[in-house]
N, C-alpha and C positions, 0 to 999 in steps of 0.2 A: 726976325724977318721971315716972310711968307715963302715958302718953294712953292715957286714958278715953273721950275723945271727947265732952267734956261742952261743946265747942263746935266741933261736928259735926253736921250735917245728911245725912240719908239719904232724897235724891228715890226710893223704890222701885216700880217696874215688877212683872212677873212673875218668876219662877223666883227658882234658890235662892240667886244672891250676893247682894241684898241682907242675907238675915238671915245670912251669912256673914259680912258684913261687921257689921252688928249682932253679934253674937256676940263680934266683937273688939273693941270701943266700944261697951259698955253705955251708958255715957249718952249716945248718940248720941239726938237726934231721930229720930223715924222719919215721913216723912213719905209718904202715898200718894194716889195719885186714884182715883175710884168706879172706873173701866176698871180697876185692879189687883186682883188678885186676893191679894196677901201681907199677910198681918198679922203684929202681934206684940201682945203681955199692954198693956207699958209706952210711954209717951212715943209714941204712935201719934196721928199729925197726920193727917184727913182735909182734903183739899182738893178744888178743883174750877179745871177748867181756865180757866173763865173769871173767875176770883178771885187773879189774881197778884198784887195789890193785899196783900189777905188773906195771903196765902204771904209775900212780905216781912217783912209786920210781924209774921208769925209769928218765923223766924228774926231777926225785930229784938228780940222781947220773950222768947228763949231764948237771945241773947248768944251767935250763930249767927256764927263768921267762914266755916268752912270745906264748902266742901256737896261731895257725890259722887252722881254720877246713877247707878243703879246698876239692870239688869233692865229688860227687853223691857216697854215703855209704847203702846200703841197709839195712832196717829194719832189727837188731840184731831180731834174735830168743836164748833166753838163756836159756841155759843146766844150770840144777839145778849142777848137779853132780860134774860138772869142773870149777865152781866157787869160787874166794879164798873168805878170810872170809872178805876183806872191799864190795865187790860186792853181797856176799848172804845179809850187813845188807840193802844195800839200796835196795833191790829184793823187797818189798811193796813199794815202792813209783816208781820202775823204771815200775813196770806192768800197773801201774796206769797211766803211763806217754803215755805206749803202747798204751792203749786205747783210748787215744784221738789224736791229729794231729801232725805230723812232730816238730812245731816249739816249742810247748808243750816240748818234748821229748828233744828236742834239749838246749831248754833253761835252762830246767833241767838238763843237762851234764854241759853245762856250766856254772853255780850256782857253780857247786863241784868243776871245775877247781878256780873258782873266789875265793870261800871261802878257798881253801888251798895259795891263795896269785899270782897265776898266774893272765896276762892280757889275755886276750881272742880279740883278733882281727882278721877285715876281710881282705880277698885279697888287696883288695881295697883302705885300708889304707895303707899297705906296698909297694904294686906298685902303682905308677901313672899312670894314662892314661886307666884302665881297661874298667872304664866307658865311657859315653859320655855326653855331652850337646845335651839341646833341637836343633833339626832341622832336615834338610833332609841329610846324608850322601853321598846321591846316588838317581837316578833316578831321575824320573819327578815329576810332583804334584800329590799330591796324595788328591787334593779334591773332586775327583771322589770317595771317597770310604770313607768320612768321614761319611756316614752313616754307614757303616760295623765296623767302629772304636768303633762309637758309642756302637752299640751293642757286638761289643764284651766286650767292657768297660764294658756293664752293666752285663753281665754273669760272667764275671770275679768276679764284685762286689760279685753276691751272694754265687759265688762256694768260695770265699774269707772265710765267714763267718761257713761256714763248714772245711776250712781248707783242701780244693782240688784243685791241683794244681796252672798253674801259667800260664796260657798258654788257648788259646782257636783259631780254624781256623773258620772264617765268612766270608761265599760268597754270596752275595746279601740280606743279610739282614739274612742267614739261619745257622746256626750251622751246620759244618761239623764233628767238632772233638773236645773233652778236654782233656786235660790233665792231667791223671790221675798217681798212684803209677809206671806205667809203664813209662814216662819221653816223654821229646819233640819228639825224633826219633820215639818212637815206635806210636808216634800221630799222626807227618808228613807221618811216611808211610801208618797206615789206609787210611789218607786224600786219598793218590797219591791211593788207591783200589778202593777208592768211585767208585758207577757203573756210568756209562757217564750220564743217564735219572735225577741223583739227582745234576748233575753239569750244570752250564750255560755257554754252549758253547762260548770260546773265553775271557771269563769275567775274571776268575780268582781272587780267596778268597784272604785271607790278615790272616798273623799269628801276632797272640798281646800274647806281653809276658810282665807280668810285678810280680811286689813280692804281695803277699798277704796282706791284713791285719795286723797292728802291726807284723810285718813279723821282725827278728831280722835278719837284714844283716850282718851282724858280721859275722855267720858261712852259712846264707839261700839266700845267694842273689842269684836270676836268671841269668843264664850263659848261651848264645849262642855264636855261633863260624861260622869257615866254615862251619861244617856239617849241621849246622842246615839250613843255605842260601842254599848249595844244594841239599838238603834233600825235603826242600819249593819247589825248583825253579822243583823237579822231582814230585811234587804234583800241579803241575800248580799253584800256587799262583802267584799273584801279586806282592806280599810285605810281609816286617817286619817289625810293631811296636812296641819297646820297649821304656820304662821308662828312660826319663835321669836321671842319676844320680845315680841308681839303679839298674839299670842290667847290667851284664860283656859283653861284645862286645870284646869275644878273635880274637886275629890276622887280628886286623881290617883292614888293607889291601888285605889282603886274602880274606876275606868276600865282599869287593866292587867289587873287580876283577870279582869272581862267581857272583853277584848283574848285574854290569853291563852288561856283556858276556849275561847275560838270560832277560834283560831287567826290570830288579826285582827292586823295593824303597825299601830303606832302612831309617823307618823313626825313630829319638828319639823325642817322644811325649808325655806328662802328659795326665794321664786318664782325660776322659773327661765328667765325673761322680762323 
């Protein structure tokens, strides 16, 4: 028998794997918070961050085992006021969670799902093909720039350990951009302002994306798509390195088209750190 996904919940964020993943489990739940920006026609659950209460006996009364967190969800800010009473008990331990880094936070929500008997899985698991295998996709060699790899590998490593982004742009050895709370787009377009005097005419940087530190993929795995390839290719880069195995590579022939058109590699490569 075919999964449908008709005991399937989909927590959605922004951007486009969520309804990706809807698309392949129609009867999936779709659930989102006012801070999203994605909808869909059917089975569209609003919720609110201080209502986890609410969200439970949602997926209790849609015979919900299996959830996937799925697209870029902004840091809840929560109203004491409009809290039901399961969301005010956990309010000391969810501030706590505030305080320290995304995956923290995250792995803490889904602790709660786990302990009331749901599975918690990633995109990744449910569709195939999101990710990639080590190698080159596109372009040419990219041994001209295995020093910039390098380095960006190794800044990756440390901002890892703090638990700051996933993402970092190196052009000739130099740091142009990281990736911070604000996401890849808003990183590729600083790059593309850089003043011309801090760039090396003709050269062109390389974007490395890869997941964090005990980073839990399940709901945190790194996702680029088209936009990010032309986002790159309007910041003059060179290239994109990402992690096999571990980062989503949406509409991957979309992505080589834009790749090739601008002369851009596309590489999946393991840190090399």
């Amino acid at each position: 028998m075919d999964d449908d996904g008709s005991d399937l919940a989909i927590i959605s964020g922004s951007g486009d794997l969520p309804l990706i993943i809807k698309n392949f489990y129609p009867k999936a739940i779709y659930i989102t918070f006012t801070d999203s920006n994605t909808v869909v026609e059917n089975k569209l659950i609003n919720c609110e961050f201080e209502k986890l209460g609410y969200l439970f006996d949602v997926l209790k009364q849609n015979g919900i085992r299996r959830v996937v967190m799925a697209g870029a969800i902004a840091r809840p800010h929560f109203d004491k006021n409009k809290m039901d009473e399961y969301t005010l008990h956990l309010l000391p331990k969810l501030e706590a969670k505030l305080d320290k880094g995304d995956n923290e936070l995250l792995c803490f929500i889904a602790a709660e799902f786990e302990q009331r008997g749901y599975q918690i899985l990633g995109a990744s698991e449910i569709i195939s093909g999101l990710t990639v295998p080590p190698g080159v996709l596109c372009g040419c060699s990219y041994d001209f720039v295995s020093r910039d790899i390098f380095k960006a590998d190794s800044v990756l490593k440390s901002l890892s350990l703090e638990d700051i982004g996933q993402g970092v742009v190196i052009e000739n050895g130099l740091v142009l951009g990281i990736e911070t709370l604000q996401g890849t787009n808003e990183l590729l377009n600083f790059v593309a302002k850089t003043a011309s005097h801090l760039r090396v005419p003709g050269l062109g940087g390389i974007f490395v994306k890869r997941p964090k530190a005990d980073q839990d993929l399940r709901f945190d795995m790194p996702v680029v798509g088209p936009q990010t390839v032309e986002l790159a290719c309007k910041a003059a880069l060179r290239g994109l390195v990402i992690s096999p195995d571990s980062v989503m590579l949406l509409d991957r022939e979309k992505c080589i088209e834009i790749a090739e058109a601008n002369n851009f590699f596309i590489l999946a490569k393991d840190s090399t750190v």
